[in-house]
Gaussian input, Z-matrix of N, CA and C with variables (Angstrom, degrees):
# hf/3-21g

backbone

0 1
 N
 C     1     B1
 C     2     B2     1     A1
 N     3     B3     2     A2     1     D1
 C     4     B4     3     A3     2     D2
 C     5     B5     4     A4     3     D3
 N     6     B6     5     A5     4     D4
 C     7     B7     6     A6     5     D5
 C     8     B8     7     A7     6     D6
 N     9     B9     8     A8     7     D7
 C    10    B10     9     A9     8     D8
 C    11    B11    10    A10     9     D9
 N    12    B12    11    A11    10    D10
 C    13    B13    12    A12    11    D11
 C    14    B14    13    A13    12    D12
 N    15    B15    14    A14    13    D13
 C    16    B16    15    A15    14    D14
 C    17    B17    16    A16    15    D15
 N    18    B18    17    A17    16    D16
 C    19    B19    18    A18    17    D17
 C    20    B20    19    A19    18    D18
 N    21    B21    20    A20    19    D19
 C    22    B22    21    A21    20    D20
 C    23    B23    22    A22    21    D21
 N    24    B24    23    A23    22    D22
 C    25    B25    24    A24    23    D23
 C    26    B26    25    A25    24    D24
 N    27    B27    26    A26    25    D25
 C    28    B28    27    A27    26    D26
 C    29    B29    28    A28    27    D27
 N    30    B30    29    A29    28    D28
 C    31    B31    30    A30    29    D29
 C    32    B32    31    A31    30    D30
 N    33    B33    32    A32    31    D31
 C    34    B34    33    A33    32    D32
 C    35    B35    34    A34    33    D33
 N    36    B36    35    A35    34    D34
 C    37    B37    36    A36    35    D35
 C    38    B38    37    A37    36    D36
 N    39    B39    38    A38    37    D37
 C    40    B40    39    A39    38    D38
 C    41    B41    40    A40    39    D39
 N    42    B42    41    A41    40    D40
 C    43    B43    42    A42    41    D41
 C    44    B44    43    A43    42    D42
 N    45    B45    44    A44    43    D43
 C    46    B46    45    A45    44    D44
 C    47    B47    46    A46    45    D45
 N    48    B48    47    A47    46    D46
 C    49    B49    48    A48    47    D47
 C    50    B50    49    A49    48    D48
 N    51    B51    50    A50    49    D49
 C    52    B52    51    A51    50    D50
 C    53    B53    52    A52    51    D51
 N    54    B54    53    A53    52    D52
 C    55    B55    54    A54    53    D53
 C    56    B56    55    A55    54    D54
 N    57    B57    56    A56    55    D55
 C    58    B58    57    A57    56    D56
 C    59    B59    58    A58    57    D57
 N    60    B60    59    A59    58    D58
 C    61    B61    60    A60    59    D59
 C    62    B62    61    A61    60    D60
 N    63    B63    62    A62    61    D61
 C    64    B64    63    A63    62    D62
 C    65    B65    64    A64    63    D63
 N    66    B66    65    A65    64    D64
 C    67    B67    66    A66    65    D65
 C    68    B68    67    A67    66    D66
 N    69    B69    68    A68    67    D67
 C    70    B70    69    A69    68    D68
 C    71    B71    70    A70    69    D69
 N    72    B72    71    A71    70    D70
 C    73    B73    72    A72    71    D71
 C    74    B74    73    A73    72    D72
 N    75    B75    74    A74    73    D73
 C    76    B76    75    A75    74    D74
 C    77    B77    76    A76    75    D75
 N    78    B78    77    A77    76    D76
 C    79    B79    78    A78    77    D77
 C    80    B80    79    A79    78    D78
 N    81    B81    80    A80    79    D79
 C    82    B82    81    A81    80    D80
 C    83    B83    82    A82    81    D81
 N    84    B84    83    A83    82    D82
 C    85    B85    84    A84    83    D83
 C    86    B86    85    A85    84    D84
 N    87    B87    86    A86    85    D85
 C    88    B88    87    A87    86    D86
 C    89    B89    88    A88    87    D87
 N    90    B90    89    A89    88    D88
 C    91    B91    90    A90    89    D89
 C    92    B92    91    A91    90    D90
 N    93    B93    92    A92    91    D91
 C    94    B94    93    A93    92    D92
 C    95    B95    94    A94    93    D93
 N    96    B96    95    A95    94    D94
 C    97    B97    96    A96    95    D95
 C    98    B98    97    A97    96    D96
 N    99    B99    98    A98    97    D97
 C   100   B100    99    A99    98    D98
 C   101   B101   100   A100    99    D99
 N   102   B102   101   A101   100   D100
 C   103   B103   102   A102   101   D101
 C   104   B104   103   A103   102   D102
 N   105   B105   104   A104   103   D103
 C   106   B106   105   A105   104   D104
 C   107   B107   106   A106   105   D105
 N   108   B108   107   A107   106   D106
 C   109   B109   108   A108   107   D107
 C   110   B110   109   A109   108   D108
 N   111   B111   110   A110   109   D109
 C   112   B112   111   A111   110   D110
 C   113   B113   112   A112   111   D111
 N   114   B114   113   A113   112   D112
 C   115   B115   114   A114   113   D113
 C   116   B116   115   A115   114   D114
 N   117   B117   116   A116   115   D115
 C   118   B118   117   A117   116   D116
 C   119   B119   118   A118   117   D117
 N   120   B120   119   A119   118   D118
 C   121   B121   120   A120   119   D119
 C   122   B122   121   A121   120   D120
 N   123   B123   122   A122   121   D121
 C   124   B124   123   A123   122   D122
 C   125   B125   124   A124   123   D123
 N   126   B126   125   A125   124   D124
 C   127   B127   126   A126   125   D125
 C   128   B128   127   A127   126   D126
 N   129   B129   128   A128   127   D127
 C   130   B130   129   A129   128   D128
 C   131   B131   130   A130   129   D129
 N   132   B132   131   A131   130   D130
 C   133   B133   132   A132   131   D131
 C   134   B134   133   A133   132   D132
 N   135   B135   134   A134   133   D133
 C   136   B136   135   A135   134   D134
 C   137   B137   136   A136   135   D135
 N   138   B138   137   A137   136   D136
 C   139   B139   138   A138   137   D137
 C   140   B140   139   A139   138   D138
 N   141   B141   140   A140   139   D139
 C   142   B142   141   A141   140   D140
 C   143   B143   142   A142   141   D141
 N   144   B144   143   A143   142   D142
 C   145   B145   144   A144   143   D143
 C   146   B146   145   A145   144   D144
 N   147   B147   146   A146   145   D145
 C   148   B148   147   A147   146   D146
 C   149   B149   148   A148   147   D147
 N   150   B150   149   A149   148   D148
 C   151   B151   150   A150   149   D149
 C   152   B152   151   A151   150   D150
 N   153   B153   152   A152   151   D151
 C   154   B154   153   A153   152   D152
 C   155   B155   154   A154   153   D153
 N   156   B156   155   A155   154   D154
 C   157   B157   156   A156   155   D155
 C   158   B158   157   A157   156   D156
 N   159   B159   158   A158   157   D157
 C   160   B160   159   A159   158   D158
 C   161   B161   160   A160   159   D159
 N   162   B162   161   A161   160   D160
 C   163   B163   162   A162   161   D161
 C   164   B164   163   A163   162   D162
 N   165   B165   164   A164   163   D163
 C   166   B166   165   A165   164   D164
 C   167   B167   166   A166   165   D165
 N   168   B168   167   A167   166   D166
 C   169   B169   168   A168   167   D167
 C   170   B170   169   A169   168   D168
 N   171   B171   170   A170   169   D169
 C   172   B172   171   A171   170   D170
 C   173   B173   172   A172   171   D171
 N   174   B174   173   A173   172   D172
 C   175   B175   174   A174   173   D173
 C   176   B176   175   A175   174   D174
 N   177   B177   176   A176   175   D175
 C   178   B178   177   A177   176   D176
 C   179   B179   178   A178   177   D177

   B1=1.4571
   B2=1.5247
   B3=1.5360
   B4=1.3041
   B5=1.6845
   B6=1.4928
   B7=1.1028
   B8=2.1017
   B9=1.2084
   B10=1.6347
   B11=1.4382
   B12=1.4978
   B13=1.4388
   B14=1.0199
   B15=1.3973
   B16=1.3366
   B17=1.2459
   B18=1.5452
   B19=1.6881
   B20=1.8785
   B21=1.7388
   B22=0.8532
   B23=1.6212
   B24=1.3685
   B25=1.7150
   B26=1.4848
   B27=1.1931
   B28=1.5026
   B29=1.5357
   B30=1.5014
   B31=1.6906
   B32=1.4693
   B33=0.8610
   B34=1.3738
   B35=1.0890
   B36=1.6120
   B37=1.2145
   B38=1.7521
   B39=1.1488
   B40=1.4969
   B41=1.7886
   B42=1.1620
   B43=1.7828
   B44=1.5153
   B45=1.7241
   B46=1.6744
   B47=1.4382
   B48=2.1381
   B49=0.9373
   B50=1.4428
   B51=1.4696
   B52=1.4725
   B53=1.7442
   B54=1.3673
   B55=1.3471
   B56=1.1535
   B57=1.6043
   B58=1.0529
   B59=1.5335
   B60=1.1851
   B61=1.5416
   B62=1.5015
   B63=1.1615
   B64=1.5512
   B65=1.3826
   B66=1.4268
   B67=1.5105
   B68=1.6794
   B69=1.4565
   B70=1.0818
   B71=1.3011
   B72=1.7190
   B73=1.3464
   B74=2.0000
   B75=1.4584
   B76=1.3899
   B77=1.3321
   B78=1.7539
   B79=1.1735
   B80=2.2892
   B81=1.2853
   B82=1.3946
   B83=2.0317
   B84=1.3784
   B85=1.1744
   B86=1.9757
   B87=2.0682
   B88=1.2158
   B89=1.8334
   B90=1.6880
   B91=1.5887
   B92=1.6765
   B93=0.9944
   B94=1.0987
   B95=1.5963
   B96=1.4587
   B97=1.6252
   B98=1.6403
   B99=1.2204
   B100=1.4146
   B101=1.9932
   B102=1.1670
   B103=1.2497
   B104=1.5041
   B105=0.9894
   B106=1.8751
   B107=1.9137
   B108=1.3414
   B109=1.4740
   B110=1.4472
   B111=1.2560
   B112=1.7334
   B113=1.5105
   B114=1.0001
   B115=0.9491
   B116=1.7766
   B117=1.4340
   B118=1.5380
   B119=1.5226
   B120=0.8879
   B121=1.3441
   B122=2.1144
   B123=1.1589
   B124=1.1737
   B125=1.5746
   B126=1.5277
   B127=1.5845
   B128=1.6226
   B129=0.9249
   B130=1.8443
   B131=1.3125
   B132=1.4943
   B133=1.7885
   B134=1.5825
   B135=1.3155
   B136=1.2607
   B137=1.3668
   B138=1.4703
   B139=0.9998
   B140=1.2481
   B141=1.4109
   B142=1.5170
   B143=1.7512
   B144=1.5620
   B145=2.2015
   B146=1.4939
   B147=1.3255
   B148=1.7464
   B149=1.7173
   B150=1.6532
   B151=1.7832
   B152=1.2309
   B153=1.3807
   B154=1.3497
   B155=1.4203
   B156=1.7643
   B157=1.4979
   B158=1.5055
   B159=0.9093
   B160=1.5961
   B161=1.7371
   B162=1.3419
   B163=1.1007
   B164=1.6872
   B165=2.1023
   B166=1.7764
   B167=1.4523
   B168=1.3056
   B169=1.4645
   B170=1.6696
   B171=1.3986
   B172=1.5422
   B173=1.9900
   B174=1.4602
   B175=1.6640
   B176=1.4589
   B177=1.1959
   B178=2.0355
   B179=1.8089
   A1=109.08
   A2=116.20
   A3=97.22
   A4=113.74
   A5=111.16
   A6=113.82
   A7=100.39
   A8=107.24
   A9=100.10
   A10=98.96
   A11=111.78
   A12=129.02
   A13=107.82
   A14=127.63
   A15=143.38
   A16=101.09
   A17=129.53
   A18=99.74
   A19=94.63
   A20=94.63
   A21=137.88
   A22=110.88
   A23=118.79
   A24=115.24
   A25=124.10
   A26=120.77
   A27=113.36
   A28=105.39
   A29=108.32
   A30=126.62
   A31=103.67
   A32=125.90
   A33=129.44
   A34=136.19
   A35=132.06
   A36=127.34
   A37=140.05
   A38=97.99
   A39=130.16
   A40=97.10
   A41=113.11
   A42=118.72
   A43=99.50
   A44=95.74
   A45=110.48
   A46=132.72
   A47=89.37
   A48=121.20
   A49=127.87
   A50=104.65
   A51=128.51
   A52=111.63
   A53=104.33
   A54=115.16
   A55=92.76
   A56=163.48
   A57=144.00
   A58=128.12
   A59=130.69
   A60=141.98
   A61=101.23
   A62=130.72
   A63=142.36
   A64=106.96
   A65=118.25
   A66=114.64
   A67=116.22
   A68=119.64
   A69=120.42
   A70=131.80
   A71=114.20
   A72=102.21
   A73=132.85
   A74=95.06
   A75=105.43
   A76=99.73
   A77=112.44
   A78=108.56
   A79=115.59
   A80=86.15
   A81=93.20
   A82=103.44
   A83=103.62
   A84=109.57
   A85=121.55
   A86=93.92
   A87=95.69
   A88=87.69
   A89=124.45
   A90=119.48
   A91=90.52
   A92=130.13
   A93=120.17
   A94=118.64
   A95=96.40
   A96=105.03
   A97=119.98
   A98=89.23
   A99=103.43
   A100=113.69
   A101=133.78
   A102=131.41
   A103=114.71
   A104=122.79
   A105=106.60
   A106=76.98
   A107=115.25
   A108=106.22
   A109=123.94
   A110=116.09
   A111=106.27
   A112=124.12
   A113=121.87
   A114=125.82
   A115=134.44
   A116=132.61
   A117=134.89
   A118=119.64
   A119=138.63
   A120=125.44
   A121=115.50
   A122=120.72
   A123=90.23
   A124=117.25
   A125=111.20
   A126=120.01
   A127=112.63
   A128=78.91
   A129=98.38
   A130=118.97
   A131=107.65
   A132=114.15
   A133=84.69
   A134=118.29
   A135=135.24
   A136=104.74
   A137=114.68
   A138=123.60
   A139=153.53
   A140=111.09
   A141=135.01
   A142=115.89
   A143=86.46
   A144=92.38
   A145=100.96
   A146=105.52
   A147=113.30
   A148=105.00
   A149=101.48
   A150=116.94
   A151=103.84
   A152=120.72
   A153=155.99
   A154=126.03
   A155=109.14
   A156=78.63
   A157=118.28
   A158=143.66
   A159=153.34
   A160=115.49
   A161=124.79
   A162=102.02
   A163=85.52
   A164=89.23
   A165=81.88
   A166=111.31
   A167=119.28
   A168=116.45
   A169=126.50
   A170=98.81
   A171=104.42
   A172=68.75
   A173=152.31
   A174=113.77
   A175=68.39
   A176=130.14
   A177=126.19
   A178=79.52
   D1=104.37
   D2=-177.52
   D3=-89.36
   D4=159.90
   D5=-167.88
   D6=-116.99
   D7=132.56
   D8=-166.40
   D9=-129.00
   D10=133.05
   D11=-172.30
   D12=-115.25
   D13=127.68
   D14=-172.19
   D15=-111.50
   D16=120.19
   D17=149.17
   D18=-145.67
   D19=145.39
   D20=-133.07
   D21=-127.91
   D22=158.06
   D23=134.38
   D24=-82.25
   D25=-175.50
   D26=175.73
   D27=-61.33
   D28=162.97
   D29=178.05
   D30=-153.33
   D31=141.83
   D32=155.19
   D33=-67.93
   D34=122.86
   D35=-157.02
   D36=-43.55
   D37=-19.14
   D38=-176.38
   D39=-79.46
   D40=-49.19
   D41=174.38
   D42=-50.82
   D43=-64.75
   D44=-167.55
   D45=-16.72
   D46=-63.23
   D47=178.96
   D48=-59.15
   D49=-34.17
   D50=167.19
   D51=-45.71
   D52=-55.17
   D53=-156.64
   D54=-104.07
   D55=22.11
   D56=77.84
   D57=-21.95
   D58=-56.59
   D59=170.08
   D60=-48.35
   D61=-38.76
   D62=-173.63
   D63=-76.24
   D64=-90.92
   D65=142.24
   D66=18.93
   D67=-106.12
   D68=-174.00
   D69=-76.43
   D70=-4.76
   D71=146.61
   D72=-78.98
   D73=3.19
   D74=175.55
   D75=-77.84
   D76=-63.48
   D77=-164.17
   D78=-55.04
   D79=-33.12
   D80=-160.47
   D81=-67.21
   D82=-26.00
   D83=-170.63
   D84=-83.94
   D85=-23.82
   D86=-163.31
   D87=-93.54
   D88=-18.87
   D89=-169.38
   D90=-103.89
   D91=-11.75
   D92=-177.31
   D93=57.55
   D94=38.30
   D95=165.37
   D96=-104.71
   D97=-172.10
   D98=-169.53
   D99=-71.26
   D100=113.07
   D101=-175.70
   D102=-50.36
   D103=19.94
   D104=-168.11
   D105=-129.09
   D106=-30.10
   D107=175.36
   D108=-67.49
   D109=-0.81
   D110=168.26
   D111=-106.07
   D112=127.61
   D113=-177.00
   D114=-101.37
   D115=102.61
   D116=-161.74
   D117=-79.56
   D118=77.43
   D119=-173.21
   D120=-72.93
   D121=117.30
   D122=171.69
   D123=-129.46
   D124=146.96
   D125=-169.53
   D126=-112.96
   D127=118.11
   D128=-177.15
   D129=-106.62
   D130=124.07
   D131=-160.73
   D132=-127.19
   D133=147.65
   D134=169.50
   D135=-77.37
   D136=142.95
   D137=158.10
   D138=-30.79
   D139=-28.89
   D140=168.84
   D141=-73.82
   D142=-1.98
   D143=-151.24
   D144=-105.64
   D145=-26.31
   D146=178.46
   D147=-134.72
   D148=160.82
   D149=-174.30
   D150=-155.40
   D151=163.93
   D152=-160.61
   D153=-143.71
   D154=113.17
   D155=-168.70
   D156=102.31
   D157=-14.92
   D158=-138.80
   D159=61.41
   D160=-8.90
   D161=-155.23
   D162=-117.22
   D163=170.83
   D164=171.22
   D165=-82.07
   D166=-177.76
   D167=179.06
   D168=-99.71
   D169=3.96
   D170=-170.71
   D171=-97.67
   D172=40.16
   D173=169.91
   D174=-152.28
   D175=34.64
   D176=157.33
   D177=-76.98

């Protein structure tokens, strides 16, 4: 059962949902398992909380 960790900035649920649907048709297509067996977790940090680069990412 694979388990898949996303982390992220914010997205809107409509994206989310997208890239979950994406997600587990990769997984399901490249192991050739069953779709209800993968599982997406995703973690969303504000912008102010993580950076790149030296800087934070909410002042790109």
């Amino acid at each position: 059962m694979p388990n898949v960790i996303v982390q992220q900035g914010p997205r809107s649920v409509e994206l989310k949902r997208d890239l979950v649907r994406r997600i587990t048709d990769a997984f399901v297509d490249a192991y050739q398992i069953p779709v209800d067996t993968v599982s997406v977790w995703i973690q969303e940090t504000p912008a102010d909380s993580w950076g790149s680069g030296g800087k934070l990412t909410a002042d790109k």
